[in-house]
Backbone as JSON, one array per atom type, in Angstrom:
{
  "sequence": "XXXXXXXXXXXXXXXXXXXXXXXXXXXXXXXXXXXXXXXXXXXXXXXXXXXXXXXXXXXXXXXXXXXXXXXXXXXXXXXXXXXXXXXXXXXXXXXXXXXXXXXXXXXXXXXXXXXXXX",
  "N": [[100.94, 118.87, 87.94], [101.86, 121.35, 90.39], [103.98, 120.85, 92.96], [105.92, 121.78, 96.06], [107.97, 120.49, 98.58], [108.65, 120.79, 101.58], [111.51, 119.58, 103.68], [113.17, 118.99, 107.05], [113.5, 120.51, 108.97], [112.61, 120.95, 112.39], [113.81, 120.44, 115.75], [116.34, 122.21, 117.56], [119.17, 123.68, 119.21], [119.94, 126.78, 120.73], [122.48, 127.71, 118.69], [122.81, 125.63, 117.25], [122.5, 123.98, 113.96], [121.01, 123.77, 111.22], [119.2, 122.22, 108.5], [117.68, 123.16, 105.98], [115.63, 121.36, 103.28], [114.28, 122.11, 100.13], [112.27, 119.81, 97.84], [111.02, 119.64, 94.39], [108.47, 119.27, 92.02], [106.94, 118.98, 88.54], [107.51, 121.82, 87.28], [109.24, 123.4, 85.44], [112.11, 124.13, 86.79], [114.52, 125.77, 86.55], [113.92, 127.98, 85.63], [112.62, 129.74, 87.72], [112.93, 131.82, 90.07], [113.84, 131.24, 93.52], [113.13, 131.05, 96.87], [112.94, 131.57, 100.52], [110.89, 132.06, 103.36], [109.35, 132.59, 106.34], [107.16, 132.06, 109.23], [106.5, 133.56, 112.3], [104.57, 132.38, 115.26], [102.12, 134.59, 115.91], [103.22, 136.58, 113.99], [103.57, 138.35, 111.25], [104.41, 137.0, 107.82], [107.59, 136.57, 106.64], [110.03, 137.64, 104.16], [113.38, 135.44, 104.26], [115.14, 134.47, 102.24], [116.54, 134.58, 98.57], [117.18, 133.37, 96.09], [118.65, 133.22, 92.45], [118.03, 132.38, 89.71], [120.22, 131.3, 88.16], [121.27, 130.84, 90.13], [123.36, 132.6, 90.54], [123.15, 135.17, 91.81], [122.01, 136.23, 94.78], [120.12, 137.01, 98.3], [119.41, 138.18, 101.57], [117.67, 138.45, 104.38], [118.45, 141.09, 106.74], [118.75, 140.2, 109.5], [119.52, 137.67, 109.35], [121.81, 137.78, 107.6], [124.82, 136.27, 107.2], [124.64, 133.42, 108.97], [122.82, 132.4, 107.9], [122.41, 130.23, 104.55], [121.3, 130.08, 101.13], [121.36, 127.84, 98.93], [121.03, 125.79, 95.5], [120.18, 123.1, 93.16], [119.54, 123.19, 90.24], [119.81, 120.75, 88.52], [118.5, 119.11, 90.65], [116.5, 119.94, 90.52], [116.06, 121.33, 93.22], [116.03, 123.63, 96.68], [118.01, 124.77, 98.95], [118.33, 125.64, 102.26], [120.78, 126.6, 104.53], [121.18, 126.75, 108.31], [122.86, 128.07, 110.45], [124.35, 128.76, 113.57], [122.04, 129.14, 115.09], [119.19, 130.99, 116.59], [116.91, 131.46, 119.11], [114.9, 133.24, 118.35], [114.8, 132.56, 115.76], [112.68, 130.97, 115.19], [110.04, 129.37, 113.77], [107.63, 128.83, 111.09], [108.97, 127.39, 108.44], [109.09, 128.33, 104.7], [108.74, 127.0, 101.72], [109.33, 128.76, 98.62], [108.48, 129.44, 95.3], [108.96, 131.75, 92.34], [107.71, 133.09, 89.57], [108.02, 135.74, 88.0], [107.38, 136.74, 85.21], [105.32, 135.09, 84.09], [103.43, 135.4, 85.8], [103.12, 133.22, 88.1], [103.36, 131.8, 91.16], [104.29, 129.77, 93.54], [103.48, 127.53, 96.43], [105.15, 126.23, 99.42], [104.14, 123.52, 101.96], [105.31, 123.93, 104.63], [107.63, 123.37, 107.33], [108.14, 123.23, 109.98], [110.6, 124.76, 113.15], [112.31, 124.8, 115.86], [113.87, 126.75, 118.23], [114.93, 126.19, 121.03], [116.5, 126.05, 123.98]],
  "CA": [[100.64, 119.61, 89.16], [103.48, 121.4, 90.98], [104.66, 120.54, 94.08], [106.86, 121.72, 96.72], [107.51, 119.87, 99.7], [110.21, 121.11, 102.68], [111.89, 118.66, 104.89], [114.68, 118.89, 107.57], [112.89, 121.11, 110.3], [113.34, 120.39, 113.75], [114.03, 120.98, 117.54], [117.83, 122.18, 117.9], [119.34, 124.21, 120.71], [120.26, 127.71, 120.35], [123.94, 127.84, 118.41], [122.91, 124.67, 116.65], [122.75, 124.35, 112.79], [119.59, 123.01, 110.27], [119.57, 122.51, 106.89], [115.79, 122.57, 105.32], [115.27, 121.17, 102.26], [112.8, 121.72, 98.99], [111.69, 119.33, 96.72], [109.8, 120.58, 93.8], [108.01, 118.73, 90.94], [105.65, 120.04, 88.12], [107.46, 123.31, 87.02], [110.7, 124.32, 84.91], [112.92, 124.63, 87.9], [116.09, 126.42, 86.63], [113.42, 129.26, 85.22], [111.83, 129.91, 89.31], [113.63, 132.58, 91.31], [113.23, 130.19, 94.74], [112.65, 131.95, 97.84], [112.47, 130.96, 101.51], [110.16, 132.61, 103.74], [109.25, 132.22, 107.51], [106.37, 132.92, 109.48], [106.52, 133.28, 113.69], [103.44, 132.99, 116.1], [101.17, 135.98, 115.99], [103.84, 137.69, 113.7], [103.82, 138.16, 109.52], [105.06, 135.98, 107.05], [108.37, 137.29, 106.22], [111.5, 137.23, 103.25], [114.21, 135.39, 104.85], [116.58, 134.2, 101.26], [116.39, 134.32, 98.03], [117.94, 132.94, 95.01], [118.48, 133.65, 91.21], [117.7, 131.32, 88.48], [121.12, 130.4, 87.94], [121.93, 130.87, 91.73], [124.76, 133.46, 90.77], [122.97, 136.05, 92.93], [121.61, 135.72, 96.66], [119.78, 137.81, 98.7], [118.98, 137.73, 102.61], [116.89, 139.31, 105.47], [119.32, 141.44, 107.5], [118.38, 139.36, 110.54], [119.99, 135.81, 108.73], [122.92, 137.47, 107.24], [126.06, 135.89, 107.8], [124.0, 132.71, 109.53], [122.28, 131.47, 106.51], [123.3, 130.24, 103.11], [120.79, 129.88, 100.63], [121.41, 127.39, 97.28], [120.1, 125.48, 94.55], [120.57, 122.09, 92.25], [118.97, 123.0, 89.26], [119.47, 119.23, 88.15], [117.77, 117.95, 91.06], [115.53, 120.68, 91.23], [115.95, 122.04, 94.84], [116.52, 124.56, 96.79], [117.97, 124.26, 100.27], [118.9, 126.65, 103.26], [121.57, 125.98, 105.54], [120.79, 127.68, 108.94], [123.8, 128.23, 111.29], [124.45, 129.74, 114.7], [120.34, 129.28, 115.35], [119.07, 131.73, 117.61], [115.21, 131.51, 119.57], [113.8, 134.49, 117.27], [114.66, 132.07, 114.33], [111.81, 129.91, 115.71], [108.43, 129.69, 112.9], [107.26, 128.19, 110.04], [109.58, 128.17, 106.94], [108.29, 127.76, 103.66], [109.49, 127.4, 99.86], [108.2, 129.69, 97.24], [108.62, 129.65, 93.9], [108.35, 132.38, 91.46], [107.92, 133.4, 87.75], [107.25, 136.78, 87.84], [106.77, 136.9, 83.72], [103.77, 134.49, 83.91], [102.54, 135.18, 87.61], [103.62, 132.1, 89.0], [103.68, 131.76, 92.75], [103.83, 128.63, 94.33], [104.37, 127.41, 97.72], [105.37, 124.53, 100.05], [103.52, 123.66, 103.06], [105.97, 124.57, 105.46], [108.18, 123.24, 107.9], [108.44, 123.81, 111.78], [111.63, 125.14, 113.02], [111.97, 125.6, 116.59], [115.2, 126.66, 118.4], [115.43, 125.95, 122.19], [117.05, 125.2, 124.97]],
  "C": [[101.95, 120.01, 89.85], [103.46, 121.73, 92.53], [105.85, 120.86, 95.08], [107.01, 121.12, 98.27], [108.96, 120.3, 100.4], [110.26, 120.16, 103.28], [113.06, 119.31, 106.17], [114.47, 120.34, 108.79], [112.89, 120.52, 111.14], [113.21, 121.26, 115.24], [115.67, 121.13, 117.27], [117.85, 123.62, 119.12], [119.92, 125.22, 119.98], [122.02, 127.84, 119.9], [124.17, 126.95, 117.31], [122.51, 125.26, 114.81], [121.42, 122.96, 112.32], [119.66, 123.06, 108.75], [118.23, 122.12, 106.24], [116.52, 122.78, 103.85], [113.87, 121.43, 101.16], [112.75, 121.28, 98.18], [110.73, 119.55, 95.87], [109.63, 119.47, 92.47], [106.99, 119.59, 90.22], [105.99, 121.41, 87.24], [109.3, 123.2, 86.36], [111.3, 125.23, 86.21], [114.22, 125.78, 88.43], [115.14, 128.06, 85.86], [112.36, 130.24, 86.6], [113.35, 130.46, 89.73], [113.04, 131.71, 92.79], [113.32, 131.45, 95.98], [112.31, 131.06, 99.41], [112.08, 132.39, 102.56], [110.2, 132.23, 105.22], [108.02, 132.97, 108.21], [106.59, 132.48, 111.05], [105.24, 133.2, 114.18], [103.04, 134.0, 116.08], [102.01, 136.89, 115.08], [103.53, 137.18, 111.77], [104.58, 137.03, 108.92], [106.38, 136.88, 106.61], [109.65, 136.6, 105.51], [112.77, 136.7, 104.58], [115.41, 134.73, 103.69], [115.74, 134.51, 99.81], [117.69, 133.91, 97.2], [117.81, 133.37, 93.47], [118.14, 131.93, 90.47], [119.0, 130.24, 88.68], [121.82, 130.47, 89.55], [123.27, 131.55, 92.13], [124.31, 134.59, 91.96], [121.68, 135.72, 93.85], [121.1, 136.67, 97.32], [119.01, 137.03, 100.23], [118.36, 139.32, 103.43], [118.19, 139.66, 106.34], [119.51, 140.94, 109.16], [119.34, 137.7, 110.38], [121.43, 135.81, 108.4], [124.01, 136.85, 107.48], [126.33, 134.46, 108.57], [123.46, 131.68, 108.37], [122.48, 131.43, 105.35], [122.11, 129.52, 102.49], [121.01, 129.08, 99.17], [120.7, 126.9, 96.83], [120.79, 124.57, 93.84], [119.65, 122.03, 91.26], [118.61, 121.01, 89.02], [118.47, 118.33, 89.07], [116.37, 118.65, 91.4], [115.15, 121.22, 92.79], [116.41, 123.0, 95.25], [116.91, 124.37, 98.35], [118.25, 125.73, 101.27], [119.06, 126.11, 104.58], [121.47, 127.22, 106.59], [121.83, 126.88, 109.81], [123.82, 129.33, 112.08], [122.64, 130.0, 115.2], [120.11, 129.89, 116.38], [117.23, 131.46, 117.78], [114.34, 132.5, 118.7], [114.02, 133.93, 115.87], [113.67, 131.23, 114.27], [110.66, 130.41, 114.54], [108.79, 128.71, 112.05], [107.82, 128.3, 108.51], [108.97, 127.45, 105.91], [108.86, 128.3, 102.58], [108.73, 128.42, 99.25], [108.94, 129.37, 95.89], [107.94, 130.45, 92.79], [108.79, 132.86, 90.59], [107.29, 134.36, 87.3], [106.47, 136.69, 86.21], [105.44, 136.02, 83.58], [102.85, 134.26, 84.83], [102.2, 133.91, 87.77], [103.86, 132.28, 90.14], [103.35, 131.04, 93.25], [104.46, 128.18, 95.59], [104.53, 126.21, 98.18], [104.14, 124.55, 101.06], [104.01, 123.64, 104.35], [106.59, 123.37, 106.34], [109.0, 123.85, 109.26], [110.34, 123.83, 112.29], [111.88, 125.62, 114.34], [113.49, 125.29, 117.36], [115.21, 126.99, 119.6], [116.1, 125.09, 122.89], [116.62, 124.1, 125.73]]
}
């Protein structure tokens, strides 16, 4: 059965820095493009990183750039994202993904609260 579980969500103050974690079991890890996501109150679920297989290439929401750093430990299977300079509109629900386009694979975490006030 595969499993992702986020940790490392929180209360921090606007400027402050978070580092969510995903643990994943269940699934050939280093063959999952990983993906972190976010969803706000009343607003969409939306791309906020991704990652490659081998984690040579990176991709972010133009909102995160420069703020967030997205990696990956194949060996331990995870994927993390380090969130710096936290601003109040970074406030929602982030959540892992994992996917394998070639065999429509799409699996998710169950999220982790993320809220950034004063």
């Amino acid at each position: 059965q595969v499993q992702l579980v986020e940790s490392g969500g929180g209360l921090v103050q606007p400027g402050g820095s978070l580092r969510l974690s995903c643990a994943t079991s269940g699934l050939i890890f280093s063959t999952y493009v990983m993906r972190w996501y976010r969803q706000a109150p009343g607003k969409e679920r939306e791309l906020v990183a991704g990652i490659s297989t081998t984690g040579g290439v990176t991709s972010y929401a133009d909102s995160v750039k420069g703020r967030f750093t997205i990696s990956r430990d194949n060996a331990k299977k995870m994927v993390f994202l380090q969130m710096n300079n936290l601003k109040p509109e970074d406030t929602a629900v982030y959540y892992c993904n994992a996917v394998r386009v070639s065999v429509h694979h799409d699996y998710w975490g169950q999220g982790t609260q993320v809220t950034v006030s004063s």
